[in-house]
Each structure stands twice: as C-alpha cells, then as structure tokens.
Residue, then its C-alpha position, 0 to 999 in steps of 0.5 A: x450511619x447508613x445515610x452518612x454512607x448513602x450521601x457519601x455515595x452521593x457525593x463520590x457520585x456527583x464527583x465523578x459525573x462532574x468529573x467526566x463532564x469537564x473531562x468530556x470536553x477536554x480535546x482528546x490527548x495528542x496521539x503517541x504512536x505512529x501507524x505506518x504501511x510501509x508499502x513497495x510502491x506508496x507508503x502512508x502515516x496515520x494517527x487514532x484520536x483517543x475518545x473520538x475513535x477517528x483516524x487521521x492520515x496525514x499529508x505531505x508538502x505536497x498534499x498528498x496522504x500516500x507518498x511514493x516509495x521512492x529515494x533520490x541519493x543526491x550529493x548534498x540530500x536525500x529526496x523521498x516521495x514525489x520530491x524523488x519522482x519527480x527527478x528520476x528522468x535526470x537521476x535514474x541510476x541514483x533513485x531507488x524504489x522497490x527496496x521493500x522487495x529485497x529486505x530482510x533476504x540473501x540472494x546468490x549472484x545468480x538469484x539476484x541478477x534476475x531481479x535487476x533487470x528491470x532497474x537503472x540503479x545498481x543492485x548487487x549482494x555483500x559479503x552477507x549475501x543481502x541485497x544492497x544499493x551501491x550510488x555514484x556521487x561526485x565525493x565517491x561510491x556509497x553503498x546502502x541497504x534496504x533498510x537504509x532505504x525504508x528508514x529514509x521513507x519512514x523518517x519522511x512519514x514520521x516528519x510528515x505527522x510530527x508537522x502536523x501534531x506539532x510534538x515528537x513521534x518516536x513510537x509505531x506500529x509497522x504493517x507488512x506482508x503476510x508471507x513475510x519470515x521472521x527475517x524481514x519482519x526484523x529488518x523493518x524493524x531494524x528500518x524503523x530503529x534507523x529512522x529514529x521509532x521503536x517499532x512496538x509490533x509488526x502487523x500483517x497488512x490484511x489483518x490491519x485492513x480487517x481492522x480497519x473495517x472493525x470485523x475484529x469486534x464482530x462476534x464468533x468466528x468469519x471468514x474474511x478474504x482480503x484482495x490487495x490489488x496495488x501498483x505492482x503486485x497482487x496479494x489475496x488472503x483467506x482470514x480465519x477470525x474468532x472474537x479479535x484473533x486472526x489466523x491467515x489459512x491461505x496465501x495466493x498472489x501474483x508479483x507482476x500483475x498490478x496497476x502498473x501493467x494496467x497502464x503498461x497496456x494502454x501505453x502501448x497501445x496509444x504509442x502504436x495509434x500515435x506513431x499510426x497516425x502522426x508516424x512519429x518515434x515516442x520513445x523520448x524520455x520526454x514524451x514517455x511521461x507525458x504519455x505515462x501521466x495521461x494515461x494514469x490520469x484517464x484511469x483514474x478519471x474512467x473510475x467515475x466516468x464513462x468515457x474521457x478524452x486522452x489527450x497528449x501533446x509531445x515533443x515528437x514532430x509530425x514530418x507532415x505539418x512539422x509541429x509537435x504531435x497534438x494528439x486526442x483520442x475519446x476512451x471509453x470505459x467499455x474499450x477500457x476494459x477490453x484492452x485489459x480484459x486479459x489482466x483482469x480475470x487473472x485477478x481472480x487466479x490467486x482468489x481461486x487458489x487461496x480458497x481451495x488450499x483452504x477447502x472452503x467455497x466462494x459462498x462461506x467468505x463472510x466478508x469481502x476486504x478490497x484493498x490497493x488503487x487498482x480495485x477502485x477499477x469498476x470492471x475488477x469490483x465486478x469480476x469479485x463481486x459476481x464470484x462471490x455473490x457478495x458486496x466487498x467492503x469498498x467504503x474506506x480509500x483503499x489507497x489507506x484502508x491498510x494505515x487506517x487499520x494500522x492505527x487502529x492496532x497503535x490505538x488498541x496498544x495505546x489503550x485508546x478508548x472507546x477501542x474495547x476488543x483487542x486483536x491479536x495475530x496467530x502466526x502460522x509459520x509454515x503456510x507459504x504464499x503461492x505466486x501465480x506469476x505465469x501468464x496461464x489461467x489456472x483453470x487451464x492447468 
C-alpha cells in the first residue's frame, strides 16, 4: 500500500515538474490592465509582463514614451500629444493643456480669473461652479471639461499600448497626486470611464514611484522622501512604509517652480544677448520657439555635457548685414548653473518643510526617490544629495519611474507573479499639502 502511495507521489510529482517545464516556456500571458500617470504636463502608458517581472512603457507614433499632455480641438478631430504641440502656434485658443490643474474642483468667478491668465484658451465656470473649456469652431462653441480633456489623453495612451499588445485594453490602474480630495480622485475616474477603462484603483504618484524601486518588499518599517521635480511644478512627500503599507506623514511643494522656469531663465537671457549684439525684436511667434526648442535642447544636452553650443538661427533681420540673425554662444554647464542658482536651492524649500512637519531629521530618510526630468539636472542631484549625505534613487527614467510603479500596483492586482507583497495606501484625509510658491527662501522667514 505504502509503495502504491510512494509512486503515486512520484508520478504527481513528475506531473508537475513536466508541467512547469513546458509552462516555463510558454511566452508569458498578454497583460490585461493599463498602468497610466496621467501627469499635468507629460503623461505615459505601461504594461508589467507576468513571469519575467518586466515593465514595458510604451511609445507612440512618434517614438516618444511620454506624450505631451496637451489636446488640439480642431473642426473635424481631436489632436493629443505632440500631434497637438505642434500646432499650437496656429491654434492656440483651441489647444488645451493644464487640464489636470482644474479637475475634480469648484471655483467662484473671482478664484478662477486668476488661474487664467497665463492661457490663450477660454477657462470659465458652469452652472456647477467647475472649470470648463469653451472652443470656437466654424459649426459653433463647444464646451468641455476636464475630464473631457483627460479621457482624450487617456484613450491616446490606451491606443498607444493596444498597437502594440495587439488586443483590447479596457482595465487600468490611474497615479495622481498625493493631495488629491476624494473629488478629483473620482473625476479621473470618471476621465478614465469616458475613455473607454475601468479604473480598478487610483494610487498616489509617490507611492507608484516607491514601488517602482520595489522599497514596498523592503522588510520593517523606512522612511522614504519622494522629490518630483517635473515641468511645471514641484512635489516633495515624506513616506512612512511598513511591510508593503504606505502612509504619506508630509506633503510640501511648489506650483510655479519646475523645468519650465529653468528654461524661462535662459530664454531670457539669450533673448537679451541676441538683441545686445544683432539689436534685433525675438518676440516673433517664430523665433520664440526656435529660441524656446534650443534652449531645451542645451538643457538636455549640459545633463551629460560640460558645455554646448547654443546656436539659433532666426527670422529677425539684423539692420547691419540685413540677414536673418545667425547667432551662437558656448554654454557651459558652470554658468548654467548660476543663471539658475536662485531656482535651484529653492527646490530644497518644500524638502525643508515636509521633514519638519513630520518632526523627523535629514538623517532617518532611509531612502531617497528622484522623480520628474527636472532631477536629471546634475546641480539639483547634488544640492539633494549633500543635504541628506545620501545617494537617491536615480536608476530608473524618472520621466517614467511613476508609470513603472504604476504597473507594478496593475500587476500586484492582476496577481502577476513573481509579484509576492502587496502594497496597500493608508489615506491620511486630513494632512494637507503645503505650497511654497513665494519667491522667499523659508530660511529667511
């Protein structure tokens, strides 16, 4: 009897090791939910791949993995992404970016006139007091709302994967920020539901790009401060993590400090040396974005360089050779960083103030999360790095590391192996993020 038990063992054994053999290398399983960061100026799309534990972002037409988030209402399509951009000049009061700052809120007339300044396109208010988008076209006005706007940059990034797992995406998991109300957490939702997804769960950006970084599998409890230093703003995040649970202690930032003042600062500047020295008018819509691409370009470019040549050539017409402006200046990454001097240690404002509304010292962080374009900048790794004494976590793109953790939390709910330890949010509805958008240093307060 025992040796009839002893082989059957055996062969339910061989069973199984011949099953996982053949199973081993089968390709993994197409992936079934969507992990988006639906960001106010760049969004992105990813996938996690069962069995190999690998996160794929994906591109687009263009083969770009993060897409502008920007929407171009024309008469007879919609235009998202670099599609949009790129004909902003012609259509500015139809092409709508920023949309993430307004959803999901109820403005008076006097709170949002404000807001709308800085924008050619209309921004006004509805019956129920939230922001909406009113478009001109040759058939008559059409009005949208934000999350009109977010389902157009979220079916663009659903179309984006679709092409490329080659099968229907109608599940995903949606990052936002960590100060987010119930509100506008269920007006992505609802973005989400017009673009065609069920959003499964709603995650906060610096717990995806905890995740991203797998510090949920790290044992006990850490400290972990996330730094999303984008294009338009600043986000700094003090993380409390116990054996995969996140509770955010602190919230700090700054709305108007981000990549775009970064190049704002050198557009300035090289308009004034160019009118200096050609005494030429760049105010051209034209020779504007000339001037505003190059200088995007050489602060890309000074991140691995040392110095690069800035070199435009304009529309304008020099009154002494009667030529288009050809003009060239050698920038070195050393008066890069003193025209930015300014805007850089006030990155460290919001890091100041989430550790002391959390009574903790620079020297308890366990880790340090890098997260946005802007923290590629070698000046501003090293103003965080000499504070804290510490190396951040810079290996991943952290144009992605939010998508990448994103996906991780769609795989964790999709029961993807070899995902072993789940990650799970406790909300902490009455802490409140602090804006530091003054220009003072809070050390001077």
């Amino acid at each position: 009897m025992s040796g009839a038990i002893g082989a059957g063992a055996v062969l339910i054994f061989a069973l199984f090791v011949t099953g996982y053999f053949f199973q081993s290398r089968l390709p993994p399983p197409k992936p079934k939910i969507l992990g988006i960061d639906l960001g106010t100026t760049f969004s992105c799309v990813s996938t996690y791949e069962f069995k190999t534990g690998n996160v794929t972002v994906y591109a687009d037409e263009h083969g770009k993995r993060i897409i502008p988030s920007v929407v171009a209402i024309l008469d007879d399509r919609i235009l998202v992404g670099y599609d949009a951009v790129q004909q902003i000049e012609t259509n500015s009061k139809n092409t709508i970016f920023d949309a993430k700052r307004f959803i999901g809120k109820t403005y008076s007339n006097g709170e949002i006139n404000p807001l709308t300044k800085n924008y050619a396109f209309s921004v006004t208010t509805d019956e129920s007091n939230r922001a909406v988008f009113s478009v001109k076209l040759k058939n008559g006005t059409r009005v949208f709302s934000p999350e009109d706007i977010g389902s157009f940059i979220l079916r663009k990034l659903r179309k984006m994967a679709e092409s490329k797992i080659s099968r229907d995406m109608s599940m995903a998991v949606i990052s936002v920020p960590a100060d987010f109300s119930e509100e506008q957490r269920n007006a992505t939702v609802e973005a989400g539901r017009r673009a065609g997804l069920k959003v499964l769960r709603v995650i906060n950006e610096p717990t995806a790009a905890a995740l991203a970084y797998g510090l949920h599998e790290k044992t006990g409890s850490n400290v972990i401060i996330v730094i999303d230093f984008g294009g338009g703003t600043l986000d700094v995040s003090l993380l409390y993590v116990h054996n995969g649970m996140f509770v955010t202690m602190a919230m700090a930032g700054n709305n108007r400090l981000g990549g775009q003042d970064i190049n704002n600062n050198l557009i300035n500047v090289f308009r004034e040396r160019i009118h200096e020295k050609h005494n030429v008018d760049t105010s051209s819509p034209r020779d504007l974005q000339i001037i505003r691409d190059e200088v995007e370009r050489v602060k890309q470019a000074l991140t691995y360089a040392e110095e690069i040549a800035f070199r435009v050539k304009l529309d304008a017409v020099s009154p002494v050779t009667g030529q288009p402006v050809d003009y060239s200046y050698p920038l070195s990454r050393e008066e890069f960083n003193k025209i930015n001097e300014r805007l850089f240690k006030r990155v460290l404002n919001p890091v100041k103030r989430v550790l002391r509304d959390a009574e903790t010292e620079a020297g308890a962080v366990d880790e340090i999360v890098l997260v946005g374009g802007s923290t590629r900048i070698p000046k501003v790794r090293q103003l965080i790095q000499e504070f804290f004494n510490k190396v951040p976590n810079t290996s991943i793109d952290p144009d992605v590391a939010v998508t990448v953790g994103v996906a991780v939390q769609a795989g964790i709910l999709g029961n993807g192996w070899p995902l072993k330890v789940a990650a799970i949010e406790i909300q902490n509805h009455k802490l409140k993020k602090v804006n530091l958008d003054s220009e003072i240093d809070e050390d001077d307060l």
